[in-house]
N, C-alpha and C positions, 0 to 999 in steps of 0.2 A: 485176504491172504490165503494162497491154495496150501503152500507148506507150512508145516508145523514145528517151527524149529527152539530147542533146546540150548540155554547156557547152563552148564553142569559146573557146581561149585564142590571142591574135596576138600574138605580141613577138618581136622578132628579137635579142636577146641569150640569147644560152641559160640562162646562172645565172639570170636575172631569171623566163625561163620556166620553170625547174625550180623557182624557190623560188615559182609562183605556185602551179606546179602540187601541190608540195607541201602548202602551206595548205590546198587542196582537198582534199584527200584524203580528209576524212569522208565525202565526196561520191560518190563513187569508185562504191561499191556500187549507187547507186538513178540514177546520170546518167554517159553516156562521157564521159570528156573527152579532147577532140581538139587537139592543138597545129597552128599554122602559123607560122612568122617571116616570110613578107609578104606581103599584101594579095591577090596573084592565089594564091598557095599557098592562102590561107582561102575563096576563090573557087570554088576546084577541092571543095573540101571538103567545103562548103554545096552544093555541084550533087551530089554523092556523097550527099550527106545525103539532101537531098531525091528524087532517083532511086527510093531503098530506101523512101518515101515516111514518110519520120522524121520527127522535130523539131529544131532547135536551141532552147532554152529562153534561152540566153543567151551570150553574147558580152563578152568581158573584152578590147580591144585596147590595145593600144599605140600614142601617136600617131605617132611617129619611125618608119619601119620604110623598107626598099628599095620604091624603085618609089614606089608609089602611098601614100598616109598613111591612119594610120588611121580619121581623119575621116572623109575619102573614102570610104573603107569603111564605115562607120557609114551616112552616110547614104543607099548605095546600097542597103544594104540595107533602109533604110528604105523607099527608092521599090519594094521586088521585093514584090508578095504574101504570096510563102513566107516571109519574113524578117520581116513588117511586124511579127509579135508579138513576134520575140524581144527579151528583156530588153538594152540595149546597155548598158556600161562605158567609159567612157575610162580607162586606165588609164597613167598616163605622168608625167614630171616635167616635161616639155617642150611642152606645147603650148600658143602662145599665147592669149591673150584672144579675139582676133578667131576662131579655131579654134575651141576650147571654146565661146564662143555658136553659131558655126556648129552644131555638136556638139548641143547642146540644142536650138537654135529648125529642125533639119533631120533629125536621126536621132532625136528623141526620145530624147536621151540619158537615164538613169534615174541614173546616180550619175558623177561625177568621182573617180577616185582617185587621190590626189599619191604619187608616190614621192620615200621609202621609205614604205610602208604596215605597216601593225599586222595583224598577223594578224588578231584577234579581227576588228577591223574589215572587214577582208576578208572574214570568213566571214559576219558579222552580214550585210552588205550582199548575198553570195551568195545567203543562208538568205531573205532578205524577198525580192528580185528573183523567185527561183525557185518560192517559194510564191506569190507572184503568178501567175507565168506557169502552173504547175499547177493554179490554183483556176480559173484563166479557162479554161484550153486539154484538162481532161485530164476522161472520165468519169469517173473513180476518182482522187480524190487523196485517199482513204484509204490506198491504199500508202503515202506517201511522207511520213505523219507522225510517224517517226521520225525523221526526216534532217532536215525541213524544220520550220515554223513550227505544230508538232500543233492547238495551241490555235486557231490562225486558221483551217484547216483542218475540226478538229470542230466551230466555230462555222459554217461555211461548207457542211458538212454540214447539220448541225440546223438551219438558216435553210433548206432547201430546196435546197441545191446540189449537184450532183455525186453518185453511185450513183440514179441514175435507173433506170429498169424501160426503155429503149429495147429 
């Protein structure tokens, strides 16, 4: 795998971050994943990231957090360049209606997720997001069809995509 790509998790309770991070864990081997519990910590993160001139692929936040909310953050990163493709998540029990539209009609939100969440769903939701973002963003998403969505992938190959002769 030539790129180096990131799933950035934001939650400021720690069980809640360690059982997200745990779910992920198939993940583990083909994407890092970087924790922050609030908004300017994930801030620092995403500048670190990109510096090493990386990716973040996707973002799982929490909307409750210190400081700044996870909305906020969502759709900042919508407005930054570097950010505009990653996959975003809400993930929270707590954020209003008026939030959540915010969330969708500004960060391009891709999925809401209510807590307490279902693992499989969790991962389901991870696994599409992230094959996404590698089929759009990556020369070679043949690496990564073991972990991810293979079938969408080898389709997305044999359509003409992806291991190109550049």
């Amino acid at each position: 795998m030539d790129d180096k790509i990131y799933i950035l998790v934001v939650e400021d309770e720690p069980e809640v971050l360690d059982s997200i991070v745990r779910d992920l864990d198939i993940f583990e081997s083909f994407f890092t994943i970087e924790m922050a519990d609030t908004a300017e910590e994930a801030r620092e993160l995403i500048q670190e990231i990109y510096e090493k001139e990386e990716q973040i692929g996707l973002i799982l936040c929490d909307h409750v957090l210190p400081g700044d909310n996870g909305v906020e953050l969502l759709v900042e990163m919508q407005k930054t360049p570097e950010t505009l493709k990653t996959r975003k998540v809400l993930i929270t029990g707590q954020a209003g209606l008026d939030e959540t539209v915010r969330a969708v009609n500004e960060a391009d939100l891709k999925h809401y997720i209510a807590k307490p969440w279902k693992k499989e769903d969790l991962v389901n939701i991870v696994k599409e997001l992230l094959t996404d973002y590698v089929i759009e963003n990556t020369e070679n998403p043949l690496s990564y069809m073991q972990v991810l969505e293979g079938e969408r992938i080898a389709e997305h190959i044999r359509t003409g995509g992806g291991l190109t002769d550049k």
